[in-house]
GUMISE-65346 format. One line per field, with one value per residue (C-alpha): residue number from 1; x negated, y, z negated. Coordinates in nm, 2 decimals, padded with zeros to 4 digits. Layout:
# residues N
pos	[NUM; ...];
xx	[X; ...];
yy	[Y; ...];
zz	[Z; ...];
# end
This chain:
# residues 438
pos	[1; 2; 3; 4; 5; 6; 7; 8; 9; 10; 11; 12; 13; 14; 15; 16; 17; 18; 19; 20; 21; 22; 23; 24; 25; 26; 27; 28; 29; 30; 31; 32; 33; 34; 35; 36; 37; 38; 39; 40; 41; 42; 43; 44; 45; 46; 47; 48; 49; 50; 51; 52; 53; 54; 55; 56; 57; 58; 59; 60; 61; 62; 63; 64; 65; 66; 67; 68; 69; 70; 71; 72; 73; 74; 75; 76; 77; 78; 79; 80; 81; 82; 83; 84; 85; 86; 87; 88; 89; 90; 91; 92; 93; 94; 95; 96; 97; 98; 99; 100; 101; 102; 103; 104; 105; 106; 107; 108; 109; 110; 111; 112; 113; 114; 115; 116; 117; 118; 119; 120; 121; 122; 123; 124; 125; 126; 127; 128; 129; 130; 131; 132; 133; 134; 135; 136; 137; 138; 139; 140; 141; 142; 143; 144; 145; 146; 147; 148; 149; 150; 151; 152; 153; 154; 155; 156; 157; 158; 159; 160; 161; 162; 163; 164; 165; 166; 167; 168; 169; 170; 171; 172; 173; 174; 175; 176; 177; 178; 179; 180; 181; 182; 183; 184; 185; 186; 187; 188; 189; 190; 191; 192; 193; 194; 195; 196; 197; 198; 199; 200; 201; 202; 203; 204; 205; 206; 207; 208; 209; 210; 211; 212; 213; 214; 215; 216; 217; 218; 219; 220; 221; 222; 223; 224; 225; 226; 227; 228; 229; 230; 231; 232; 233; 234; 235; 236; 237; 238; 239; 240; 241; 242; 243; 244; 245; 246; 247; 248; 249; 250; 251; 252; 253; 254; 255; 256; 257; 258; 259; 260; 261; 262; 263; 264; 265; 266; 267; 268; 269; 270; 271; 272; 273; 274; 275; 276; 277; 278; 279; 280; 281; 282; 283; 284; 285; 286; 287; 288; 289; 290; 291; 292; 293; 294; 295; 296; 297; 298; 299; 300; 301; 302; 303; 304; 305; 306; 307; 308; 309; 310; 311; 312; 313; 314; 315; 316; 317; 318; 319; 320; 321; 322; 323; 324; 325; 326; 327; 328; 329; 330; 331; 332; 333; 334; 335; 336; 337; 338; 339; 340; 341; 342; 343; 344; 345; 346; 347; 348; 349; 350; 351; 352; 353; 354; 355; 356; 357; 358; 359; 360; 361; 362; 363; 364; 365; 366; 367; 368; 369; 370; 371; 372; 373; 374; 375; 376; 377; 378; 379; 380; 381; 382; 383; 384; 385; 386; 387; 388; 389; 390; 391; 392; 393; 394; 395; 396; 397; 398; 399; 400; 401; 402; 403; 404; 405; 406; 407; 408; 409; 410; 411; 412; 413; 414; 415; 416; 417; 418; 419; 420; 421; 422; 423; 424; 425; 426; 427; 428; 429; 430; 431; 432; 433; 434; 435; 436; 437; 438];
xx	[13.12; 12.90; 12.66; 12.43; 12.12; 12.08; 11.93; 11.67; 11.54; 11.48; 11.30; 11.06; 11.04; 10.89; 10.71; 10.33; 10.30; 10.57; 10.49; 10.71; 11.00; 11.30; 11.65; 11.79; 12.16; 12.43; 12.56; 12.82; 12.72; 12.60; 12.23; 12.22; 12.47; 12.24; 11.96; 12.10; 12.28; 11.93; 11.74; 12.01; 12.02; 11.64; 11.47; 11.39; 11.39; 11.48; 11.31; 11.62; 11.49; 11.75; 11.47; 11.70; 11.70; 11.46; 11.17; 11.01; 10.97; 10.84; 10.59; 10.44; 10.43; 10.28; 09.91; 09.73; 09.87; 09.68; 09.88; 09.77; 09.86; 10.23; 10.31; 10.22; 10.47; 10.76; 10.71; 10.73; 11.05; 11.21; 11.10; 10.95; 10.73; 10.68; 10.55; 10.43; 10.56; 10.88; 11.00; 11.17; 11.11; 11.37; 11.34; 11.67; 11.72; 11.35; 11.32; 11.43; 11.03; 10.83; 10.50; 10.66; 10.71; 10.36; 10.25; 10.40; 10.08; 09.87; 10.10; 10.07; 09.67; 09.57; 09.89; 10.06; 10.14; 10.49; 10.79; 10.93; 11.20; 11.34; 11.65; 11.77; 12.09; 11.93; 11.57; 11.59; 11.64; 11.29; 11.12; 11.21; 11.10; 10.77; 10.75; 10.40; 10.49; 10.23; 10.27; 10.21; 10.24; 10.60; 10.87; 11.23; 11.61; 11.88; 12.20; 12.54; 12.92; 13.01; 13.04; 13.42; 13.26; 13.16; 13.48; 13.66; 13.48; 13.61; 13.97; 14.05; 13.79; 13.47; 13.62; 13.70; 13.37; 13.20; 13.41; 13.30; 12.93; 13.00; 13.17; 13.39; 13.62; 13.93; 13.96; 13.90; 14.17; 14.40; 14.40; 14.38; 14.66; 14.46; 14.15; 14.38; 14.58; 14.21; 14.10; 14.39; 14.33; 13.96; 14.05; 14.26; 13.97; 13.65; 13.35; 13.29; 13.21; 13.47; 13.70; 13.69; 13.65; 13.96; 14.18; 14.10; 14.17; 14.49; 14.61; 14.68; 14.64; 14.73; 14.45; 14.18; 14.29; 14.22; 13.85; 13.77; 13.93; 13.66; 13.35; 13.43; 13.45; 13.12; 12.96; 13.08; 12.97; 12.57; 12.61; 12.59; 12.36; 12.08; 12.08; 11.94; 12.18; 12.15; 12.27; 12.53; 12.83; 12.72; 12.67; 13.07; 13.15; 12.96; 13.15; 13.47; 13.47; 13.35; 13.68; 13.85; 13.50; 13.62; 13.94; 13.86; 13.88; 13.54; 13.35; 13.00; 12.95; 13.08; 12.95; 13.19; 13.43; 13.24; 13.25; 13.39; 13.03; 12.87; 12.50; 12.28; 12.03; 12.24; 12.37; 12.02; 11.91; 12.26; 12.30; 11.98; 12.03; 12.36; 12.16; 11.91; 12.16; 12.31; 12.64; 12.67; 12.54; 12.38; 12.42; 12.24; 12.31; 12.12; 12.15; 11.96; 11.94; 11.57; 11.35; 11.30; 11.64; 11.50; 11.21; 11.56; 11.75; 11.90; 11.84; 12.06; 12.38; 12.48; 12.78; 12.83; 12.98; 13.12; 12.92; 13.22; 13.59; 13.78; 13.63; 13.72; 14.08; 14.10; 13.97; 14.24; 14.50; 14.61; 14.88; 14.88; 15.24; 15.04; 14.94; 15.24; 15.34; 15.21; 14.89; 14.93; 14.67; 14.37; 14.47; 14.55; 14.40; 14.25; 14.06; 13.83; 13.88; 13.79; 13.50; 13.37; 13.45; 13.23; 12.93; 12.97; 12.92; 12.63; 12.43; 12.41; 12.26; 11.86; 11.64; 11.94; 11.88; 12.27; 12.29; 12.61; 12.54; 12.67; 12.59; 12.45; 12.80; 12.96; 13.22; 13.07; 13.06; 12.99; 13.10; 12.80; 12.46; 12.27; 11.91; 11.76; 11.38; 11.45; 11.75; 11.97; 12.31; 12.65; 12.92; 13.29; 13.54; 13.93; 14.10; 14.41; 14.46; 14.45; 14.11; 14.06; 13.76; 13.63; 13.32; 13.21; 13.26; 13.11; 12.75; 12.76; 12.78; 12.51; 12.28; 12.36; 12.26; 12.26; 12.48; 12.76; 13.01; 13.40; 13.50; 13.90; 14.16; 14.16; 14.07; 13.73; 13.61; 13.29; 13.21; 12.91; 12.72; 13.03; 13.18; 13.47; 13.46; 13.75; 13.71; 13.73; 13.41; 13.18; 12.96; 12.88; 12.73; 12.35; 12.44; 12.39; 12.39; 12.49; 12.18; 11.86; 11.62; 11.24];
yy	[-09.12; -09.08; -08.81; -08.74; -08.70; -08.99; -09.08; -08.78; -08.93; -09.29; -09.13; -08.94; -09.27; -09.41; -09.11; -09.17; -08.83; -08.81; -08.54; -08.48; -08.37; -08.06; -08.06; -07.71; -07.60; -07.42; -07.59; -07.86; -07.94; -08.30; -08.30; -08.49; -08.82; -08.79; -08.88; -09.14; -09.30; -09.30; -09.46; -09.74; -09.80; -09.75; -09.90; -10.15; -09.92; -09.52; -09.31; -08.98; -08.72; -08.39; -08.07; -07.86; -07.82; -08.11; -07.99; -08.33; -08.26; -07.89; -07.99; -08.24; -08.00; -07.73; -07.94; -08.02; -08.12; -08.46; -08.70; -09.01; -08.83; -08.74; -09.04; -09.23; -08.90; -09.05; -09.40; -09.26; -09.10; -09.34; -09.64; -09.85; -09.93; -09.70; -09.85; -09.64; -09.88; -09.98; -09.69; -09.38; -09.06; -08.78; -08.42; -08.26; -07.93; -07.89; -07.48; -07.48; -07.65; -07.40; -07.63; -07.97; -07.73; -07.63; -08.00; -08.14; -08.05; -08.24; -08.55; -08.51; -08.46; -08.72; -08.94; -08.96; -09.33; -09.21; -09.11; -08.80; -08.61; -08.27; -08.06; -07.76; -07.59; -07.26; -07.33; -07.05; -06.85; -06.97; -07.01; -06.60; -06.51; -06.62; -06.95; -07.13; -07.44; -07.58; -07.40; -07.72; -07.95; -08.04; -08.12; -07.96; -08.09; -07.84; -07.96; -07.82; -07.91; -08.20; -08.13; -08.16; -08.48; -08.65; -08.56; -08.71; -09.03; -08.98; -08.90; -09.10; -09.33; -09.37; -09.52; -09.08; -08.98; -09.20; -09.09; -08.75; -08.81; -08.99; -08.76; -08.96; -08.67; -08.88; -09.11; -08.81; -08.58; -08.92; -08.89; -08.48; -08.51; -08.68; -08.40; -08.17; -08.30; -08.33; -08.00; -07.83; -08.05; -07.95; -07.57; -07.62; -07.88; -07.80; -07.99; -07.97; -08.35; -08.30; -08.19; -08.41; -08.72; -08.64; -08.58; -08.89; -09.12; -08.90; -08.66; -08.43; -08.08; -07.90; -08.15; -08.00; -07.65; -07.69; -07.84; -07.54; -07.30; -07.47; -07.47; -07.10; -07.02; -07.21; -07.00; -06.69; -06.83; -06.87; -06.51; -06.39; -06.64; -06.68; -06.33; -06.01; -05.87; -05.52; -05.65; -05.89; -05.66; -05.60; -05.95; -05.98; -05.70; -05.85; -06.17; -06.08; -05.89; -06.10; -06.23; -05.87; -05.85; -06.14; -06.04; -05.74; -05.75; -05.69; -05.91; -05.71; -05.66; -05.32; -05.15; -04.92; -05.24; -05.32; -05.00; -04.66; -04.49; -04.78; -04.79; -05.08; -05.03; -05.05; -05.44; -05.52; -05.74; -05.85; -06.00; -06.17; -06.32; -06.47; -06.62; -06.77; -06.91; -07.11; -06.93; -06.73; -06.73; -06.42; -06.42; -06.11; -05.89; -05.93; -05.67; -05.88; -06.24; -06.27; -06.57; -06.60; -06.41; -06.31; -06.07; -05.91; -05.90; -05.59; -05.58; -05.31; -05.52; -05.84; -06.07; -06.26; -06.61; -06.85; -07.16; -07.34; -07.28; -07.44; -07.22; -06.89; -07.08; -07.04; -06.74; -06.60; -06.79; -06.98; -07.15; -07.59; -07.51; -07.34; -07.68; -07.76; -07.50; -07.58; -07.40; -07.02; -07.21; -07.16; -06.74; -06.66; -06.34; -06.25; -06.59; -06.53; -06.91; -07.06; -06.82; -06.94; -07.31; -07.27; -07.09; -07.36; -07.66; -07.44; -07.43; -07.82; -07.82; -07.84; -07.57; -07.34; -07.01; -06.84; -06.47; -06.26; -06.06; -05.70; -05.42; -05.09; -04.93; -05.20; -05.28; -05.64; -05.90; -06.26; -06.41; -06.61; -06.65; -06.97; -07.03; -07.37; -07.30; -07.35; -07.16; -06.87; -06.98; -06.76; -06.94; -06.75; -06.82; -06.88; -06.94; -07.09; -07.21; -06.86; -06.84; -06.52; -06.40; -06.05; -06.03; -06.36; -06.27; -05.97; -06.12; -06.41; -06.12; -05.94; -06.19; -06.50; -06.76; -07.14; -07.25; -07.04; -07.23; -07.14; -07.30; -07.30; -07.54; -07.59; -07.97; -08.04; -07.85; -07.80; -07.61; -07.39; -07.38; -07.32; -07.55; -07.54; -07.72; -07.81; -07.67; -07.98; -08.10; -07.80; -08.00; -08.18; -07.91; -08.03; -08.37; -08.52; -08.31; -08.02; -07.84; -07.91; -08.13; -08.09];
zz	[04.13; 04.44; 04.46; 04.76; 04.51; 04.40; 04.79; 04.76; 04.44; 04.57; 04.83; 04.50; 04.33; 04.67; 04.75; 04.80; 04.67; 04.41; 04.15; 03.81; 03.93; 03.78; 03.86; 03.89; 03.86; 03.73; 03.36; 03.40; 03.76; 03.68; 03.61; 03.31; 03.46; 03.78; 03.56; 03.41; 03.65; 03.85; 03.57; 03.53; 03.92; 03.99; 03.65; 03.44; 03.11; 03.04; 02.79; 02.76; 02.55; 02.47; 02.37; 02.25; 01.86; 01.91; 01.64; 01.67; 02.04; 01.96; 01.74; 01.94; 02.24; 02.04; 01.99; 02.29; 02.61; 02.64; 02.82; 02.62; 02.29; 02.45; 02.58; 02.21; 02.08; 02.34; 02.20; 01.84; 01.91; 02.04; 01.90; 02.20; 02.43; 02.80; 03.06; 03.33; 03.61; 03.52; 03.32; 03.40; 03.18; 03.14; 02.98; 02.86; 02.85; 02.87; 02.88; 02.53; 02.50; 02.75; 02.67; 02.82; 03.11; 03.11; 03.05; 03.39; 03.52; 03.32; 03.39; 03.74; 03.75; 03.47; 03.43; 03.79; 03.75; 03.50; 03.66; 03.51; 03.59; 03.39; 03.40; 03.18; 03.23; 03.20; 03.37; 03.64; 03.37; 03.16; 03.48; 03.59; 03.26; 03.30; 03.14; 03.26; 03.50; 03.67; 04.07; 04.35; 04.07; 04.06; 04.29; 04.30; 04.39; 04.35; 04.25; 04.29; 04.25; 04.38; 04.76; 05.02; 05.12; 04.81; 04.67; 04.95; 04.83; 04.46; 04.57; 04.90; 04.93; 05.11; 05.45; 05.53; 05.42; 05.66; 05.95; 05.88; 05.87; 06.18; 06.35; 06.50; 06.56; 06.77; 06.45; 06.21; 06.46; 06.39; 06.03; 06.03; 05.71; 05.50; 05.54; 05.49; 05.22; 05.03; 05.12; 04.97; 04.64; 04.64; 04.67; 04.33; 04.16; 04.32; 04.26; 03.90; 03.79; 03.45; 03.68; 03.98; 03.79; 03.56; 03.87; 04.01; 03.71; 03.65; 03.93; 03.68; 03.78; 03.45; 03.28; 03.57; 03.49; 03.10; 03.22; 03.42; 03.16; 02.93; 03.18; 03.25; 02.81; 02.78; 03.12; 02.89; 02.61; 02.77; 02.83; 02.47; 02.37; 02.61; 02.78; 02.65; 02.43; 02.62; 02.90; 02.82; 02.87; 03.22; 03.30; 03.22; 03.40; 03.74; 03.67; 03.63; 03.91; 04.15; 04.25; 04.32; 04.53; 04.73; 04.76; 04.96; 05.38; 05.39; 05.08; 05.06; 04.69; 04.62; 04.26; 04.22; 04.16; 03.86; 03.72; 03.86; 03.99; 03.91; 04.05; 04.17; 03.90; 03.62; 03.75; 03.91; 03.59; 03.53; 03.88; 03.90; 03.59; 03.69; 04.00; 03.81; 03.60; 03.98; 03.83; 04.16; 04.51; 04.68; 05.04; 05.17; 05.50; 05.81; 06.13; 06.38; 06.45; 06.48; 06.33; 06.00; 05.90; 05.56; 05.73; 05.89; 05.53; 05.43; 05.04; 04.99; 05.07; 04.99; 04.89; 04.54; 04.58; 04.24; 04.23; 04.24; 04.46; 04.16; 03.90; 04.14; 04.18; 03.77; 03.74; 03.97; 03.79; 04.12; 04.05; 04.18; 04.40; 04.61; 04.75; 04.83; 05.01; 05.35; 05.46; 05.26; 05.05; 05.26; 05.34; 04.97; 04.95; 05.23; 05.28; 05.02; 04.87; 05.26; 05.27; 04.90; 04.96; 05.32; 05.15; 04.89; 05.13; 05.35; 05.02; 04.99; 05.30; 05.27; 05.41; 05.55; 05.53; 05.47; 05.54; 05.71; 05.97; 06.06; 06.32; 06.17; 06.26; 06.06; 06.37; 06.44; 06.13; 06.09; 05.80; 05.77; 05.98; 05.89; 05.98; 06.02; 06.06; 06.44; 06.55; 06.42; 06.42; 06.41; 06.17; 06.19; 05.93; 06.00; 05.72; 05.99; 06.37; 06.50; 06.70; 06.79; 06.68; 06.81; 06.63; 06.71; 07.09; 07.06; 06.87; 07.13; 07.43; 07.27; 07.15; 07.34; 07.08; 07.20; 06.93; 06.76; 06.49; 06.44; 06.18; 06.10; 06.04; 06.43; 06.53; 06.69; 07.05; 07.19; 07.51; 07.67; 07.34; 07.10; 06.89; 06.64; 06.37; 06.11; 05.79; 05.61; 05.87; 05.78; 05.51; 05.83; 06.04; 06.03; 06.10; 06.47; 06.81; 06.61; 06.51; 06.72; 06.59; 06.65];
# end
């Protein structure tokens, strides 16, 4: 299986400046295999150590934080020799050990010759909380589900992905079926690993339902036993209703759906906790289109995204005949699977600020407005061919942005600054004469 990552950590190994580096994101999203499969591809030798219910690991963290004396601990452990050149070093579920957090620092003042890389399922969580980790002293890759395009890899092979990337859009309009046959199988599977992996060694759609019906019992299990037991309940309640939220015309987070006269502070911690977790996205309101877009950002209102469109599929209990039954796939209700599944793709895109815009009367909305650090960009969503888009036309009269982005199940057009691009494509928006490069 393919994952982008594994490019943006050859480029850490070869860094001049490489620092220990932590892998965030959600459980189940792939950290651990990316590891792994890194240390097999990129080195001679791989030192894994798992810290939770390690003690041996907790005791040696508890002493001093002396490199020397930590690195003799690793070779202890695991019975061999580490060589700082031609061995890779991986942390487990390292939050469960706040010190070997805190100790990252020391490595990359005093030791900086070992490669070390750390992930924990829950580290937003132990890094909110307070945990010491050394600020400037490490580096950072998110990951997420597998994205449209790395799935295309896994389930129709890599010749489509590269077209895409490409943009070769005649040859990608030529095969159009074959996009679109994918994307309605990714709308059902998502990008969970389990999941996308099992499907393509079995095409079996009941055996990817039974995955994500097991991924979404383990996210509910985390709930009860890493959050604060006071607000557990709520966190359920936020999370469960997140796709009736969706489901609604207009998708801002609404409290009262949680709970009848529910009120912001009583779901506060419970939402930030899930977003620390990378179980949901929050993709907050804007009302002008000025540079940066978060000094613009309305705090007050905001929409909740799954961190995965399979897992929202499940949760809805959509059923797999839906994919065979033409394009109803991609509207089922109200569109709120093509809006998660576009906000899932925008969030594997580096240094893109997502937002949605609306006008303080609430009679202009853009489903998403995406800023690169150079330009502020409308995106429109369609869940089908029909391209009439109102609001769109009315931000673009108003504003008059160099670049606005329709994306629908429409093939490939570009004219006087607008371009729409096909939903399956939309992973692809930074790439090329899309977005302006400096």
């Amino acid at each position: 299986m393919h994952r982008d990552a594994i490019e943006k950590l050859y480029r850490w190994k070869e860094s001049k400046h490489r620092k220990p580096l932590i892998i965030e994101g959600a459980r189940q999203v792939g950290k651990t295999w990316l590891m792994k499969e890194f240390g097999r591809q990129a080195y001679a030798d791989t030192v894994y150590i798992n810290f939770d219910s390690n003690s041996a690991m907790a005791q040696l963290f508890a002493a001093d934080l002396d490199t020397d004396r930590l690195i003799e601990g690793f070779e202890l452990y695991v019975g061999k020799k580490i060589n700082a050149d031609s061995t890779l070093l991986l942390f487990d579920e390292v939050q469960e050990v706040p010190r070997a957090l805190s100790s990252l620092k020391y490595f990359y003042e005093n030791a900086p010759q070992y490669h070390i890389i750390c992930a924990g399922s829950l580290l937003g969580i132990a890094l909110h909380e307070g945990t010491s980790y050394p600020v400037g002293k490490v580096d950072f890759l998110s990951l997420y589900p597998l994205s449209f395009r790395e799935f295309l890899m896994a389930v129709a092979g890599e010749r489509f992905a590269v077209l895409l990337e490409r943009q070769e859009w005649q040859m990608v309009t030529a095969f159009k079926q074959t996009y679109m046959d994918a994307l309605k199988q990714y709308y059902f599977i998502g990008g969970m690993p389990e999941a996308v992996q099992s499907f393509a060694e079995e095409k079996d759609f009941n055996a990817v339902r039974e995955i994500q019906k097991r991924i979404l019992a383990a996210y509910e299990q985390d709930f009860s036993k890493h959050a604060p037991i006071e607000i557990v309940p709520k966190i359920r309640m936020v999370w469960n209703s997140i796709p009736s939220q969706l489901a609604k015309e207009n998708k801002k987070f609404v409290y009262g759906l949680v709970r009848e006269g529910g009120r912001a502070k009583e779901y506060e911690t419970a939402i930030m906790w899930l977003c620390d977790c990378g179980l949901v996205h929050r993709v907050g309101r804007v009302n002008a289109p000025g540079i940066p877009l978060k000094a613009y950002e309305d705090l007050k209102a905001f929409k909740l995204f799954l961190v995965d469109v399979g897992l929202l599929g499940c949760m809805t209990g959509l059923h797999q005949r839906i994919i065979l039954e033409g394009s109803g796939l991609f509207t089922e209700f109200k569109g709120a699977l093509t809006e998660q599944y576009v906000c899932q793709q925008m969030k594997t895109i580096d240094d893109l600020g997502i937002y949605y815009y609306t006008n303080d009367r609430g009679s202009c909305e853009i489903d998403f407005i995406v800023d690169t650090g150079e330009q502020i960009i409308p995106v429109e969503v369609k869940a089908e061919e029909n391209l009439k888009a109102k609001s769109l036309k009315t931000y673009r009269e108003k504003f008059g942005p160099e670049l606005s982005i329709r994306t629908s199940m429409a093939d490939y057009r570009e004219q006087e600054g607008f371009v729409n691009l096909p939903l399956y494509a939309v992973g692809e928006m930074h790439k090329r004469q899309l977005f302006r490069k400096k």
